[in-house]
C-alpha positions in Angstrom: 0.0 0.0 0.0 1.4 3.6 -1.0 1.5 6.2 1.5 1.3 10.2 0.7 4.7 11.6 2.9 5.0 15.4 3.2 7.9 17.4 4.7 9.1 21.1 5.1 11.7 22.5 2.6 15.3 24.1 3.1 13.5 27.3 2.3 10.5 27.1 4.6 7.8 25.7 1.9 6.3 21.9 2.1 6.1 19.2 -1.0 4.9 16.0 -0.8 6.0 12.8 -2.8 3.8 9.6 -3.3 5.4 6.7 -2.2 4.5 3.1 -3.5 4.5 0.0 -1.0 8.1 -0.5 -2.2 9.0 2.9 -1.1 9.7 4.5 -4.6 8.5 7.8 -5.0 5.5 7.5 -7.9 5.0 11.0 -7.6 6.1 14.6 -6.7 5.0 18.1 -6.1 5.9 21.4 -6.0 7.2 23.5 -3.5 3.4 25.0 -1.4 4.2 28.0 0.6 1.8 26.6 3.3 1.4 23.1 5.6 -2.2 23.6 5.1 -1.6 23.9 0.9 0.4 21.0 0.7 -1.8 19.0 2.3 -5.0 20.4 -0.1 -2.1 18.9 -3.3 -2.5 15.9 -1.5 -6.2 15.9 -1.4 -6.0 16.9 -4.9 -4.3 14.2 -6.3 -7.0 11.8 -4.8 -9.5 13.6 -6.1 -8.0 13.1 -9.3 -5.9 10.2 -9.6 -8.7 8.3 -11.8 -8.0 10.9 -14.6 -7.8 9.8 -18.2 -4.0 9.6 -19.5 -2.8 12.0 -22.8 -0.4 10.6 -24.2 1.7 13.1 -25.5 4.5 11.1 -26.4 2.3 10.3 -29.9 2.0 12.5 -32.7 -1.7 13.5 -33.2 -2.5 12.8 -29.9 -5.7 13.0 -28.6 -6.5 15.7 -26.0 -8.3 15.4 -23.0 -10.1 17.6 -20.7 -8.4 18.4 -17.6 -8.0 16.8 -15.1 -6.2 14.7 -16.7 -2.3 12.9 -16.7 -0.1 14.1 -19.4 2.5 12.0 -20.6 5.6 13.4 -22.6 9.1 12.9 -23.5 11.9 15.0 -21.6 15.1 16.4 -23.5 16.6 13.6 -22.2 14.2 11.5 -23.8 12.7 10.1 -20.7 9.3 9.7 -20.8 7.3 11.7 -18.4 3.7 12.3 -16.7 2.2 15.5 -15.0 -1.1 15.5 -13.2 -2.9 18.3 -13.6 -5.8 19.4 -12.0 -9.2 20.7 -13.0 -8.4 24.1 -13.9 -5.3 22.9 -15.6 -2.5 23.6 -12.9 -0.1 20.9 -12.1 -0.5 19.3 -8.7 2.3 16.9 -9.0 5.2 15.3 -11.7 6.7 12.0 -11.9 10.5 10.7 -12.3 11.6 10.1 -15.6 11.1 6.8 -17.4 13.6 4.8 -20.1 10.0 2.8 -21.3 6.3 4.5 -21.9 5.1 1.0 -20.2 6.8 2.3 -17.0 5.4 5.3 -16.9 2.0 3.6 -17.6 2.3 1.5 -14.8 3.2 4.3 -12.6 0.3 6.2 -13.4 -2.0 2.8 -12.9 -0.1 2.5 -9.3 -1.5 6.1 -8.3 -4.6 5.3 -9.6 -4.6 2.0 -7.4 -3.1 4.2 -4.3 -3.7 7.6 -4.1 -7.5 7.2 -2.7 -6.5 5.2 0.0 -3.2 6.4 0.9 -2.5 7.4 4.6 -0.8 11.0 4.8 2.3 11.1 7.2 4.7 14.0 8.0 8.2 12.8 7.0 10.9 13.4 10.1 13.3 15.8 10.5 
């Protein structure tokens, strides 16, 4: 089972990653300026972790309403995903990927553990 884990940055903001049973980081955010933000990214990606995937990474793609996960390819032609939220922000971004299948089954694993995930404030 995945667990959310949040912490406080070197320069006072929070970010959380999503961690997968394993303890491999699915998923991270941005920097919030706030606790209490962070933790509403958190809610936000299990609000929307059942989002249709765009998969960017394929030329004439078909585009999706938000929210929705984008999937891309990197300079370093890694392939990618963003979640973005209803009103098209991006509430988190995952590690780079050498195959799409990867990245698919990352995206399935937040899907699968997001909802449920418990929230826990990493240690200093």
């Amino acid at each position: 089972m995945g667990k959310f884990v949040y912490k406080e940055t070197a320069n006072g903001g929070f970010k959380f990653d999503l961690k997968a049973g394993n303890g491999e980081v699915i998923l991270s955010s941005q920097i919030y300026k706030s606790e209490k933000s962070c933790l509403a990214g958190i809610e936000s990606v299990r609000n929307n972790a059942a989002s249709e995937v765009e998969d960017q990474t394929v030329e004439g793609f078909e585009v999706k309403k938000h929210p929705k996960y984008e999937m891309y390819t990197d300079k370093r032609g890694e392939v990618r995903f963003r979640l973005k939220a209803k009103n098209g922000e991006i509430i988190a971004t995952s590690e780079g990927y050498k195959r799409k299948a990867s990245a698919l089954n990352g995206i399935d694993s937040i899907k699968r553990n997001a909802p449920d995930a418990p929230v826990a404030k990493a240690e200093a």
